[in-house]
MIKOL-580222 format. One record per residue: residue in one letter; chain; y negated, z negated, x of N, C-alpha, C in turn. Coordinates in steps of 0.001 Angstrom, whole numbers. Layout:
BEGIN
NODE  residu  chaine      n.v      n.w      n.u     ca.v     ca.w     ca.u      c.v      c.w      c.u
NODE       A       A        Y        Z        X        Y        Z        X        Y        Z        X
...
//
This chain:
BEGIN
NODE  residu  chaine      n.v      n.w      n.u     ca.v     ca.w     ca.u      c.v      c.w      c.u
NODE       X       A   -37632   101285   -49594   -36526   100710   -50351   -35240   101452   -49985
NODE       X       A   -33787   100956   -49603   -32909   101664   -49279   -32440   102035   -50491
NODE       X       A   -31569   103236   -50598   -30349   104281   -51263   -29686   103098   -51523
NODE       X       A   -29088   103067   -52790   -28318   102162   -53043   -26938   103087   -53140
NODE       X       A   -25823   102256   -52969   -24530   103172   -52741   -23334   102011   -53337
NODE       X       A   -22526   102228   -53889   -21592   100985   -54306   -20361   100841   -53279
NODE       X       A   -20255   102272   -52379   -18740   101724   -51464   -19067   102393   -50357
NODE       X       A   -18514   101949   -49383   -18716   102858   -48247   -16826   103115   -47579
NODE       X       A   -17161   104189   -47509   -16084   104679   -46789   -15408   103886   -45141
NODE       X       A   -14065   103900   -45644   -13496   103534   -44132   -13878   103449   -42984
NODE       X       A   -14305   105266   -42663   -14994   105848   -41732   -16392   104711   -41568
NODE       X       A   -17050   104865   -42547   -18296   103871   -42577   -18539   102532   -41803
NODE       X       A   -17790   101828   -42746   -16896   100323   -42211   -16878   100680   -40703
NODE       X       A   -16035   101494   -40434   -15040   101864   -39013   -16594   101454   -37974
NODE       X       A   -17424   102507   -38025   -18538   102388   -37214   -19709   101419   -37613
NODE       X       A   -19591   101018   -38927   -20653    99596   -38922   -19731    98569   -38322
NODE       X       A   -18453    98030   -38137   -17966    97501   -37528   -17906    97362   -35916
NODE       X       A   -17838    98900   -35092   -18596    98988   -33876   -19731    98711   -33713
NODE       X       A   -20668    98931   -34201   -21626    98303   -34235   -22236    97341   -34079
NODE       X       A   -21537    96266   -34906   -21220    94681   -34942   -20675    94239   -33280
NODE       X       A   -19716    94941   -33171   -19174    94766   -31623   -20598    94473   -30512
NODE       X       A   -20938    95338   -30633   -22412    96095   -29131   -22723    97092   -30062
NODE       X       A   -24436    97331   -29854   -25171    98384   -30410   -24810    99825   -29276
NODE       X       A   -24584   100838   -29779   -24282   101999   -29356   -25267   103005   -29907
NODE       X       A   -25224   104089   -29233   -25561   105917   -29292   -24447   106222   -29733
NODE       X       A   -24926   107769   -30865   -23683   108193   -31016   -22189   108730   -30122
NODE       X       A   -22749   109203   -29030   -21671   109558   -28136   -20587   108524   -27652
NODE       X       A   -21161   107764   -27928   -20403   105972   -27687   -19573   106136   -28704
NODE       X       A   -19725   106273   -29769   -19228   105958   -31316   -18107   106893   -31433
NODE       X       A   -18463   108423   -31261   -17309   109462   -31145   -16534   109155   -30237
NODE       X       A   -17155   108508   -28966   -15465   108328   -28000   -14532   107431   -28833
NODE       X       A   -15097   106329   -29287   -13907   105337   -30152   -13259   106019   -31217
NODE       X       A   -13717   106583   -31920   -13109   107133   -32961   -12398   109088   -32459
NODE       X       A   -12374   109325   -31542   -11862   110184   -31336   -10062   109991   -30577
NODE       X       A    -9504   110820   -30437    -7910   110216   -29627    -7290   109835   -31069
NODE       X       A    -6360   109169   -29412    -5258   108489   -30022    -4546   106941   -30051
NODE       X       A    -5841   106536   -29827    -5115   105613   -29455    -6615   104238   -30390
NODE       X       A    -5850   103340   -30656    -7006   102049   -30802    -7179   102541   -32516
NODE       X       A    -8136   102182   -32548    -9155   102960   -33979    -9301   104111   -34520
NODE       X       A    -9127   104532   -33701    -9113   106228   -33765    -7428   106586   -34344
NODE       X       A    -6726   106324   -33960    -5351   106140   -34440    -5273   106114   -35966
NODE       X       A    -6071   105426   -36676    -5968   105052   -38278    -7505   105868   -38926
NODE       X       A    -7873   105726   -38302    -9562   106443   -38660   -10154   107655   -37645
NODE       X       A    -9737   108380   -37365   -10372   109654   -36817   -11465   110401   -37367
NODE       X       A   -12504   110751   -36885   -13868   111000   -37401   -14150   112127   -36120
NODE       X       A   -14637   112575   -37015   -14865   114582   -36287   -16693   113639   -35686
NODE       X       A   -16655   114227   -34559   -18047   114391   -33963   -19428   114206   -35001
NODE       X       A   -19407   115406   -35571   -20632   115436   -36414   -20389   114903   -37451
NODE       X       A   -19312   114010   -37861   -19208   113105   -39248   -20130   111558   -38822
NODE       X       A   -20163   111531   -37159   -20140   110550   -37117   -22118   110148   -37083
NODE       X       A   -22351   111617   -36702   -24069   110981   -37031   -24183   111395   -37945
NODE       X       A   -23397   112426   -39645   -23943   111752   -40372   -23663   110375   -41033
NODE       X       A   -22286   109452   -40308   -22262   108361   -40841   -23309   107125   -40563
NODE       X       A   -24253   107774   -39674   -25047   106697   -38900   -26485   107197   -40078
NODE       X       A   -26458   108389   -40051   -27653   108628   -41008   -27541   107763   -42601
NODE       X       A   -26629   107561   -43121   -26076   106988   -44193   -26571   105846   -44475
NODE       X       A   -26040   104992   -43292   -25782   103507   -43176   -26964   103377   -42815
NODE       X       A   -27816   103732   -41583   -29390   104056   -41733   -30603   103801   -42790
NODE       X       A   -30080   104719   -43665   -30647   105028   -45211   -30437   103870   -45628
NODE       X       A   -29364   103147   -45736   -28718   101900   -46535   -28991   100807   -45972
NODE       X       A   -29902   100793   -44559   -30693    99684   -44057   -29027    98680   -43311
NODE       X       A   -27953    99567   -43284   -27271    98207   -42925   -27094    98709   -41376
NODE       X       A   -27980    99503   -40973   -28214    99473   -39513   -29198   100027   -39057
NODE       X       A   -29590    99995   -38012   -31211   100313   -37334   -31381   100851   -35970
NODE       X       A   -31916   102106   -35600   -31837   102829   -34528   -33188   102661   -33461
NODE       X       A   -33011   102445   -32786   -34507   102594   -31378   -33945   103185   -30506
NODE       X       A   -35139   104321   -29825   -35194   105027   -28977   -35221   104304   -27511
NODE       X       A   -34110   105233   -26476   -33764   104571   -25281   -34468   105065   -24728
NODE       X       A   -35769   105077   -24392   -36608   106108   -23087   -36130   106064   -21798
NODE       X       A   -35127   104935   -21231   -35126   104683   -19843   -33853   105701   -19786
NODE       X       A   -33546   106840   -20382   -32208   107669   -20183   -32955   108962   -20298
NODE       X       A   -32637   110209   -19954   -32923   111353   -20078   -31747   112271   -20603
NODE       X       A   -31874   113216   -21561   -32668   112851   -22249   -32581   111484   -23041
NODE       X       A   -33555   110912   -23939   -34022   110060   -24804   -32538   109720   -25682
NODE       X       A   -31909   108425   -26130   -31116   108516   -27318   -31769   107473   -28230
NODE       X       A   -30565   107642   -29186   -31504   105951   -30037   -29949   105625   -30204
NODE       X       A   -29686   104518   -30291   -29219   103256   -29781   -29375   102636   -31114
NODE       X       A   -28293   102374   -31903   -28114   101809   -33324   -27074   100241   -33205
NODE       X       A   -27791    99331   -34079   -27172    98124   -34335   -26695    97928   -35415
NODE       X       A   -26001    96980   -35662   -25873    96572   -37214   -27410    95901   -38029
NODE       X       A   -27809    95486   -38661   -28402    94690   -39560   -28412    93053   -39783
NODE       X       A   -28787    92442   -40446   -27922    91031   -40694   -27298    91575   -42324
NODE       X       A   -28442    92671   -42883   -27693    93024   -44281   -26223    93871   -44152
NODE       X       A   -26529    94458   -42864   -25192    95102   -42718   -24063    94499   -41939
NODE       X       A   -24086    92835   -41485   -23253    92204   -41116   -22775    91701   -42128
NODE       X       A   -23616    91163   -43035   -23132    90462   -44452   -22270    91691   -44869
NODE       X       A   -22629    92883   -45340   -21746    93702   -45844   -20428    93712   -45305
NODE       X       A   -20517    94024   -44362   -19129    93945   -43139   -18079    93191   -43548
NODE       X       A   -18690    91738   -43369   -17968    90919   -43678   -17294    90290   -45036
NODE       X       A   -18209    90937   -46213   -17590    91099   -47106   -16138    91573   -47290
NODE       X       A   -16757    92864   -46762   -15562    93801   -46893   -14230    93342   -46202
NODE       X       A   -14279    93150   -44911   -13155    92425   -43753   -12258    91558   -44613
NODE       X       A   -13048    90416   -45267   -12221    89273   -46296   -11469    89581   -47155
NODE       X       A   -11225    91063   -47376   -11052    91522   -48899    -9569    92266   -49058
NODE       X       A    -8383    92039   -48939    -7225    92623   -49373    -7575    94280   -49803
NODE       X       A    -6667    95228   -49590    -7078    96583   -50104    -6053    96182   -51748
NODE       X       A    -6527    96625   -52651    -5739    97003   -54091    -4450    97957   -54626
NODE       X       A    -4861    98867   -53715    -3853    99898   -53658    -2976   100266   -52455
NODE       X       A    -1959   100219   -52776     -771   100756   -51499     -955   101985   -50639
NODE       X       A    -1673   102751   -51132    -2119   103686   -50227    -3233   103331   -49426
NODE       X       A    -3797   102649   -49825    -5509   102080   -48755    -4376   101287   -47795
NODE       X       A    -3401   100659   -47777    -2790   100308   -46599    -2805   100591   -45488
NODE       X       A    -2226   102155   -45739    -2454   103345   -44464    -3734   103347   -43635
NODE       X       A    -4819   103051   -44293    -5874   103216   -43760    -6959   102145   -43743
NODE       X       A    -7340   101840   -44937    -8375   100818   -45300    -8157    99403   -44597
NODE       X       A    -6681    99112   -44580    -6401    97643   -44371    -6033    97820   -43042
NODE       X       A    -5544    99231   -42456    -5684    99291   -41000    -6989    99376   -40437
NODE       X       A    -7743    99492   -40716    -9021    99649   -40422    -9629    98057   -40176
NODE       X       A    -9589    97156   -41272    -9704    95633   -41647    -9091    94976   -40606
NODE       X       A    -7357    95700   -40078    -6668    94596   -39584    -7773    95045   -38042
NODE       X       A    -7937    96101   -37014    -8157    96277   -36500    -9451    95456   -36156
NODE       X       A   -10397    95329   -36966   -11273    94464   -36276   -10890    92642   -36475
NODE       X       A   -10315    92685   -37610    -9983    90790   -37428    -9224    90502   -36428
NODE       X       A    -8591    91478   -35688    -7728    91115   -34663    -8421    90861   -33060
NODE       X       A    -9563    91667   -33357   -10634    91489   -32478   -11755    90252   -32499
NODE       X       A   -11842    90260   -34046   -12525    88812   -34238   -11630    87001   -33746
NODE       X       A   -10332    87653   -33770    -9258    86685   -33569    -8095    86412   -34464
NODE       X       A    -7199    85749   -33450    -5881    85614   -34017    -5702    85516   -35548
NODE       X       A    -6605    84635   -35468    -6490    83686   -36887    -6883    84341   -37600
NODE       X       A    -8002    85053   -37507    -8404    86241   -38701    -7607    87211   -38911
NODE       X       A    -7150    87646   -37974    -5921    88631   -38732    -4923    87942   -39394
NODE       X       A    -4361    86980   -39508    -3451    86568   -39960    -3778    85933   -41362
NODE       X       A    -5061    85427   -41697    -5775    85003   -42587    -5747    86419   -43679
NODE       X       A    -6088    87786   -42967    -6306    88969   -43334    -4941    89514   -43841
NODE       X       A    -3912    89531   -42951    -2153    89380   -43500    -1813    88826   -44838
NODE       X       A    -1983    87324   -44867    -1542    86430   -45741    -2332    86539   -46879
NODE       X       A    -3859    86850   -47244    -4371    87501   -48455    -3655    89314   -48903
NODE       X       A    -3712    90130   -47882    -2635    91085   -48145    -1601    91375   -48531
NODE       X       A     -731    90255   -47815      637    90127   -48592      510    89720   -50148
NODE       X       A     -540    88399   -50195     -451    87821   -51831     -944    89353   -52753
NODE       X       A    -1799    89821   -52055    -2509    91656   -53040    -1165    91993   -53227
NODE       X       A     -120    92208   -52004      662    93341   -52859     1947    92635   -53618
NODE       X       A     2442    91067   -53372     3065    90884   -53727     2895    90669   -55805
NODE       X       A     1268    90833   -56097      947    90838   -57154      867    92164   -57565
NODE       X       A      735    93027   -56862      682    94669   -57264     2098    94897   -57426
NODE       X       A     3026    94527   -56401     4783    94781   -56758     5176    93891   -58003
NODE       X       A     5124    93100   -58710     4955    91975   -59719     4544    92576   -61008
NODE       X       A     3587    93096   -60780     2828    94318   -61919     3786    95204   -62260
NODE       X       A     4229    96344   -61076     4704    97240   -61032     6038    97248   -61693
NODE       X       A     7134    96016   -61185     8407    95540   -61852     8378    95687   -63413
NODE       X       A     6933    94667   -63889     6829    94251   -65354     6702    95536   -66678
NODE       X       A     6059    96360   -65510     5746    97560   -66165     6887    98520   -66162
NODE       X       A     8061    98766   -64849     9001    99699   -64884    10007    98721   -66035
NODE       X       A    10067    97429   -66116    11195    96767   -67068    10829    97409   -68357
NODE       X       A     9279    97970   -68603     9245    98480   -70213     9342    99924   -70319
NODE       X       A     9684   100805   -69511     9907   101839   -69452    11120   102194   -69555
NODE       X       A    10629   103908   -70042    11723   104345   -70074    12853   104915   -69259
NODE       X       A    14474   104547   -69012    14987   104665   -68437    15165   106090   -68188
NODE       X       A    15091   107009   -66595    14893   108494   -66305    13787   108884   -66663
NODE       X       A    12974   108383   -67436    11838   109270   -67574    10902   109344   -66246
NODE       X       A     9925   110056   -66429     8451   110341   -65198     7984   109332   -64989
NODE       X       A     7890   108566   -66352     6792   107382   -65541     8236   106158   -64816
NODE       X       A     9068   106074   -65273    10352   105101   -64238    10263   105939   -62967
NODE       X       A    10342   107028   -62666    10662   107470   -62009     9125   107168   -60985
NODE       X       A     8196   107231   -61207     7213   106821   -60468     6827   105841   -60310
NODE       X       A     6946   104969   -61293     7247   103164   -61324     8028   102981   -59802
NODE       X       A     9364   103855   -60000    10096   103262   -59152     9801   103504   -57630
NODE       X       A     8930   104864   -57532     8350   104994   -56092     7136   104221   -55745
NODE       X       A     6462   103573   -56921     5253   102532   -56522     6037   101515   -55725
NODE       X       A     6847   101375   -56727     7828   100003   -56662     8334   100017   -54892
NODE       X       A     9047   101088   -54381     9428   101274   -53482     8244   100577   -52670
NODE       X       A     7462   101687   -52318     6412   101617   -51394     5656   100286   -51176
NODE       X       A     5409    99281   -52588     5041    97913   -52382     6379    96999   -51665
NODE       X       A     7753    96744   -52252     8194    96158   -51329     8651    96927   -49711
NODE       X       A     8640    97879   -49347     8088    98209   -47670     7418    98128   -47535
NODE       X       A     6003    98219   -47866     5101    97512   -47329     4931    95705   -47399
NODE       X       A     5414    95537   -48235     5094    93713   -48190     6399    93806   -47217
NODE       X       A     7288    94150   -46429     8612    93671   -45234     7787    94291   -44285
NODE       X       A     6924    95024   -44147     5796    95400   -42964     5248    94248   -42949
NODE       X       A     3927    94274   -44125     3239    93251   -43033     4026    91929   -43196
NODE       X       A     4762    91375   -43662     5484    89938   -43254     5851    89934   -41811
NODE       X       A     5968    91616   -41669     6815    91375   -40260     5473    91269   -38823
NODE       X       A     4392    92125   -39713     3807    91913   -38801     2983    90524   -38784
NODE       X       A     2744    89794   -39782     2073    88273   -39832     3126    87589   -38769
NODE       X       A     4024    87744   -38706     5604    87112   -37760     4849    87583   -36760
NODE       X       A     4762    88611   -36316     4759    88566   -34923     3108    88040   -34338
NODE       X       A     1953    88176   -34819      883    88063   -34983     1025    86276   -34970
NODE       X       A     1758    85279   -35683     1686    84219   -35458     2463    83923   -34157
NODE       X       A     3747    84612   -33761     4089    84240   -32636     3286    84299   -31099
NODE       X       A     2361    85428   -31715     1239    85734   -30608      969    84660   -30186
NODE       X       A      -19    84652   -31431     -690    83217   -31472     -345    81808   -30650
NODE       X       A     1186    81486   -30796     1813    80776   -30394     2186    80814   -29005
NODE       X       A     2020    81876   -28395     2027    82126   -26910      948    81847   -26626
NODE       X       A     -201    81741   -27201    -1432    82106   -26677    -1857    80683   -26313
NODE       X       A    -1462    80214   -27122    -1957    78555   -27461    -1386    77149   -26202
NODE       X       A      -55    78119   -25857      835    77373   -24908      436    77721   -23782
NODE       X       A     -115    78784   -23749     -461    79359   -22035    -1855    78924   -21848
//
C-alpha cells in the first residue's frame, strides 16, 4: 500500500514531470535540474535531494524504477506511473493561490505546459491571471477596511503591490506566448 502524502513539493512535480517527458536514472535528472539555465533556473535541486525525491515518489507509487543491466555499473531507470501521470496533471491545470508560489510553483507549471504546447501554456496563463486577479480583488476589499498607516495597510498595500506586477507580468507574458503562437501557425 503506498505512503499517503497530501502535497508534493515543486522539486517533486519538477522531476515527476521529467519523468513524464522519457524515463531517466538519476544522473539524468540532476543534469536538468542543476545550472542555469531551463528548469533548473526556477527549481534547482542539490544532487542528493534528487534521489531522495525519487525515493518519495517511489514510496507514493507515482513512479517505478527497473534495473538497467545492459550498463556497467547497473542503474535503475525510473518512469512515471499512470497514478503519477494523473497526479501530474492535476497539478499542471491548477493556478498557484499565492503570489509567492509565482516565483516558483507556477514557474515550474509554466515550464512544462510550454513543452506540452502552445496552447497549454496559455490556457495555464489565462487561469493564472483570473487566480490573481481574484487574489488582488480580495486584497483591495480588505485594505479599503483598514486602517489607514497602520501594519496591516501597510502590508495590504505590499500584497496589493506584488499582485498587480504580477498580473502586468503574466498578461505580458500570455501577449507574447499568443503571438508565438501566431507565428507558429503562419509558418
Amino acid at each position: 500500500m503506498p505512503r499517503t502524502k497530501t502535497h508534493l513539493s515543486p522539486s517533486e512535480y519538477a522531476v515527476l514531470g521529467l519523468l513524464l517527458e522519457k524515463p531517466a536514472y538519476g544522473y539524468e535528472l540532476q543534469r536538468q535540474l542543476s545550472g542555469t539555465r531551463g528548469l533548473a533556473r526556477v527549481c534547482p535541486v542539490e544532487p542528493a535531494m534528487v534521489y531522495a525525491i525519487l525515493k518519495s515518489l517511489a514510496g507514493l507509487e507515482l513512479i517505478d524504477g527497473e534495473w538497467d543491466k545492459s550498463v556497467y555499473p547497473p542503474r535503475a531507470v525510473y518512469a512515471a506511473t499512470a497514478e503519477g501521470e494523473a497526479a501530474f496533471q492535476r497539478w499542471l491545470r491548477q493556478p498557484v493561490a499565492r503570489m509567492r508560489e509565482v516565483r516558483r510553483d507556477f514557474l515550474v507549471k509554466l515550464y512544462f505546459a510550454i513543452h506540452e504546447g502552445i496552447d497549454s501554456a496559455i490556457d495555464l496563463l489565462a487561469a493564472q491571471i483570473d487566480a490573481a486577479e481574484s487574489y488582488r480583488a480580495a486584497i483591495e476589499r480588505e485594505l479599503a477596511g483598514a486602517e489607514a498607516a497602520s501594519f496591516d495597510a501597510i502590508v495590504l498595500g505590499s500584497k496589493l503591490t506584488a499582485a498587480r506586477l504580477t498580473l502586468e507580468w503574466l498578461r505580458a507574458s500570455e501577449s507574447e506566448l499568443r503571438a508565438r503562437a501566431g507565428r507558429e501557425k503562419t509558418s
